[in-house]
C-alpha positions in Angstrom: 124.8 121.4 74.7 127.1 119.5 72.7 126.1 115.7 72.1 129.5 113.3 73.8 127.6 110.3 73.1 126.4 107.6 75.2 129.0 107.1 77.5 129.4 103.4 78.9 132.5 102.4 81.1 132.7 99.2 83.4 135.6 97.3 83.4 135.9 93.7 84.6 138.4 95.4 87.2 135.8 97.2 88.6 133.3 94.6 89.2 136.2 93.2 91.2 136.6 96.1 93.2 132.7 96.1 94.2 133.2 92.2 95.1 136.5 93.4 97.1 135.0 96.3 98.7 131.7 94.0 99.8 134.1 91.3 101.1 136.7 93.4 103.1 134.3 95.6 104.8 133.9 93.2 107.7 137.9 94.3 108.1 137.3 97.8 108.5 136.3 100.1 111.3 135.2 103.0 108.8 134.8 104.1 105.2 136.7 107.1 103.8 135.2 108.3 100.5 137.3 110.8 98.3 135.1 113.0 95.7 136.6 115.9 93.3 135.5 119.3 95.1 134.2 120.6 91.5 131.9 118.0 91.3 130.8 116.6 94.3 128.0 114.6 93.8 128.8 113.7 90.0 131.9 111.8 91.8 130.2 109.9 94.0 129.3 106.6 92.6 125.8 105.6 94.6 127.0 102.0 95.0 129.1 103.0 97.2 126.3 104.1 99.7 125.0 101.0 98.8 127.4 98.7 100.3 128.5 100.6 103.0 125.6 102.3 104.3 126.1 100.4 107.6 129.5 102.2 108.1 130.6 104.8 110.2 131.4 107.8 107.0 133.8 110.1 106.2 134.0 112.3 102.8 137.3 113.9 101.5 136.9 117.0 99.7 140.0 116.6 97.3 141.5 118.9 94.8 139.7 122.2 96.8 141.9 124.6 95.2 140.5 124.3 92.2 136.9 124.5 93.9 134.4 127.7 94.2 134.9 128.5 97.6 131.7 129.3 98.4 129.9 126.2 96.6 132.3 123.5 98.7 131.7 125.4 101.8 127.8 124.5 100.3 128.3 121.1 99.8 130.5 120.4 103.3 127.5 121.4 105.0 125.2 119.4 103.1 127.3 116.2 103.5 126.9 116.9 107.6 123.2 117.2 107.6 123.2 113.8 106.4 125.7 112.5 109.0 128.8 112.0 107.1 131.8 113.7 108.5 133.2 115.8 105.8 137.3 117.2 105.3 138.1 119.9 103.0 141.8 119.3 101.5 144.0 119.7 98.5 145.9 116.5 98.9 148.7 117.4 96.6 149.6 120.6 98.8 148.8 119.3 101.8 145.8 121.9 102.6 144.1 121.2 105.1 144.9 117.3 105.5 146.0 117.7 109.0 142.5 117.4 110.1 141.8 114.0 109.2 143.1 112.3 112.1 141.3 114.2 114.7 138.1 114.3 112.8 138.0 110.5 112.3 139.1 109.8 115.8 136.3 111.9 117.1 134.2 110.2 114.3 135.1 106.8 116.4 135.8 107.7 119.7 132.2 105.7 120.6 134.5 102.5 119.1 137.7 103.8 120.7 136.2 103.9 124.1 134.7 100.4 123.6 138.1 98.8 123.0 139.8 100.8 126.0 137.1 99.3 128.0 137.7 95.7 127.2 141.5 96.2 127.4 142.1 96.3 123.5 144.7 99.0 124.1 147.1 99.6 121.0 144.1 98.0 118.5 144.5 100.3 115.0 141.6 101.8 113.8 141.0 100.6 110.3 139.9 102.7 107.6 138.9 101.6 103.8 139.6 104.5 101.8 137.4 103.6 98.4 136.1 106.7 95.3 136.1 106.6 91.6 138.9 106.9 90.1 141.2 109.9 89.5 139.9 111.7 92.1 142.9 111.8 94.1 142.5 108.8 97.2 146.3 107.6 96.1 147.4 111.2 96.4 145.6 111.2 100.0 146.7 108.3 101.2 150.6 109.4 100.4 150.4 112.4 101.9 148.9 110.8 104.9 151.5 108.6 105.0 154.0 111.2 104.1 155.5 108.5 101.6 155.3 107.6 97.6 153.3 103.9 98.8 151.1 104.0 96.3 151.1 104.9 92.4 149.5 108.2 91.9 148.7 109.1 88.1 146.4 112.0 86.4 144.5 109.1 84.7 142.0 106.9 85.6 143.1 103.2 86.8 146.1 103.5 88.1 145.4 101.7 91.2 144.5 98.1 90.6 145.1 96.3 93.4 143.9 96.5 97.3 147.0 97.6 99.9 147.1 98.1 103.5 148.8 101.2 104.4 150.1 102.2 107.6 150.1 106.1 108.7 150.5 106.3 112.5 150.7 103.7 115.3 146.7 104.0 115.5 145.4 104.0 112.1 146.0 101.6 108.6 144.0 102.7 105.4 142.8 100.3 103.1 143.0 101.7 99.7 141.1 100.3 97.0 140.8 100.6 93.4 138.5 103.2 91.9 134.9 101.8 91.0 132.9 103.3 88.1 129.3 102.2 87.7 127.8 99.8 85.4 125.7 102.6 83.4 125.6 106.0 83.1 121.9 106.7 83.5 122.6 110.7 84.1 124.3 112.1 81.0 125.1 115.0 83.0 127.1 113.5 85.5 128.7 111.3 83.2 129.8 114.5 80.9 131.0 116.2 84.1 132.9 112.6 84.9 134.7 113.5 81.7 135.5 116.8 81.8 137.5 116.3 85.3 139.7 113.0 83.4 137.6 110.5 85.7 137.1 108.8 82.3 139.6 107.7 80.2 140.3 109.8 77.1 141.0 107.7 74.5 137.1 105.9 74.6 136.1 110.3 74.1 135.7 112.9 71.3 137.8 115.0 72.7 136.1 118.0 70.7 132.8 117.0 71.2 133.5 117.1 75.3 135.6 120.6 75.2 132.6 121.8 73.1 130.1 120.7 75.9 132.5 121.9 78.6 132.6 125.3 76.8 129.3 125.6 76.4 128.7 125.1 80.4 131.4 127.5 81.1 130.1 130.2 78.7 126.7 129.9 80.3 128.0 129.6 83.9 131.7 131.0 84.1 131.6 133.6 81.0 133.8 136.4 82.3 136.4 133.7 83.8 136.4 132.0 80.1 137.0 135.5 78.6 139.4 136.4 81.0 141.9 133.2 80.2 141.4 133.2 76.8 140.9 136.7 75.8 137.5 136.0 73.7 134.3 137.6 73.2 132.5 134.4 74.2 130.0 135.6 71.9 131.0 132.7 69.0 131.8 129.3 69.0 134.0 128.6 72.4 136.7 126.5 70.7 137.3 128.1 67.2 137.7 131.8 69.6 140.0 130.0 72.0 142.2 128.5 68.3 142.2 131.9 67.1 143.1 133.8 70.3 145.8 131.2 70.9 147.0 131.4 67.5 146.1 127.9 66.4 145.8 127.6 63.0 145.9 125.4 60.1 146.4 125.2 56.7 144.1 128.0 55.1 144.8 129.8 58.1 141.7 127.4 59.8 140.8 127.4 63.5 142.9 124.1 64.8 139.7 123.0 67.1 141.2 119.8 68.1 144.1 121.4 69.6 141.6 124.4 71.1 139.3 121.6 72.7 143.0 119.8 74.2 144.2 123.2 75.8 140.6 123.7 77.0 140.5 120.3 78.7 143.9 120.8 80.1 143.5 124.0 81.3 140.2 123.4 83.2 141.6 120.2 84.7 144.6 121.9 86.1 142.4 125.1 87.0 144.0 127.7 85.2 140.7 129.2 84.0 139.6 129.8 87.9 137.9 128.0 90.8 135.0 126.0 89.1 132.4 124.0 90.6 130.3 122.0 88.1 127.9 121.0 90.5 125.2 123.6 92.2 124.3 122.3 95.4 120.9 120.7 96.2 118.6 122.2 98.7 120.3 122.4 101.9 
């Protein structure tokens, strides 16, 4: 597989987000985590099990329709297992987000009872609604509240600061700003990171990562690569994709950075198929 380098991304932002995250849980009721669908468990940063392992959990399965079917219905029913309740959505459509709101309620009804007991009728559940970043919780948290409230962007960081959001009379999300972790210590989730846009860019060879990415799908996806791009899969990913794309330079040269852009693009939108990265562990 192609070398991306060692990748390394904490900024001072996002030590303050773990210092937020610590000091505002004592706020919230709950702890809504959004991951990417096509890489589950590469888009969970383990911190935050760390600090809010003593919360009641639930895990948003964003950007599902651009997810193998069969691999999230996998991983929704490994997340269960180990007690974490688990919705499957595409928060930019819509799909599927109509069953947050019952699903956390039932997830609290234990609390919700409580309160009606000691009269605390009307109390809003609170929910902190905390992932890495680009995975879609801004996107989520608008369509919950059916409302542009907070800045939604297909790069990572665009949510800096903490906001309360209200989206019915009984519940307020807390969205916080994504939070990366200090060091990549698996390359291969940190490659994976990449590939989706959950790190930036600019700090990547942008060649080097569509070569890695092509060499995953050519191992794992071949006949959905040949299919978009109309290759033999058989050669270099990138320098088939510039020829059967008709991107050339002078000399009449294979323009790979321009192949390894449309490659990028095209996964991240899911026009080559429904791609999971990530094979489930042992359920």
């Amino acid at each position: 597989m192609s070398d991306v380098g060692n990748i390394q991304w904490f900024p001072g932002h996002m030590t303050k987000t773990r210092r937020l995250i610590e000091a505002d849980l004592k706020l919230v009721d709950a702890v809504v985590e959004v991951i990417d669908a096509r890489i589950p468990e590469s888009s969970r940063n383990p911190v935050i099990d760390e600090i809010c392992s003593g919360k009641p959990r639930v895990i948003i399965m964003n950007k599902c329709d651009v997810a193998d079917e069969n691999a999230t219905s996998r991983w929704r029913n490994y997340y269960e297992k180990r007690g974490f309740c688990v919705i499957v959505c595409d928060c930019r459509s819509g799909k599927g987000i109509n069953k947050f709101l019952p699903a956390v309620k039932k997830q609290l009804s234990g609390l919700i009872e409580r309160r009606k007991s000691r009269g605390m009728i009307g109390k809003a559940l609170r929910l902190m609604v905390v992932g890495i970043p680009n995975v879609g919780k801004s996107s989520f948290i608008n369509r919950m509240a059916n409302s542009k409230r907070t800045k939604v962007g297909d790069r990572p960081g665009v949510t800096r600061g903490k906001q309360w959001v209200s989206i019915d009379k009984d519940v307020e999300l807390l969205d916080m700003p994504g939070i990366l972790w200090p060091k990549f210590d698996d390359k291969e989730a940190a490659k994976k990171l990449a590939f989706t846009g959950a790190i930036k860019d600019e700090i990547m060879d942008t060649a080097a990562l569509a070569e890695a990415l092509g060499d995953i799908l050519s191992e794992r996806f071949p006949e959905l690569l040949k299919a978009r791009y109309k290759i033999s899969g058989e050669g270099n990913v990138l320098e088939e994709i510039a020829r059967s794309r008709g991107m050339l330079v002078s000399g009449g040269e294979p323009d790979i950075e321009r192949a390894a852009i449309t490659l990028l693009d095209e996964f991240r939108g899911g026009k080559i198929g429904r791609i999971t990265l990530d094979e489930v562990y042992a359920e």
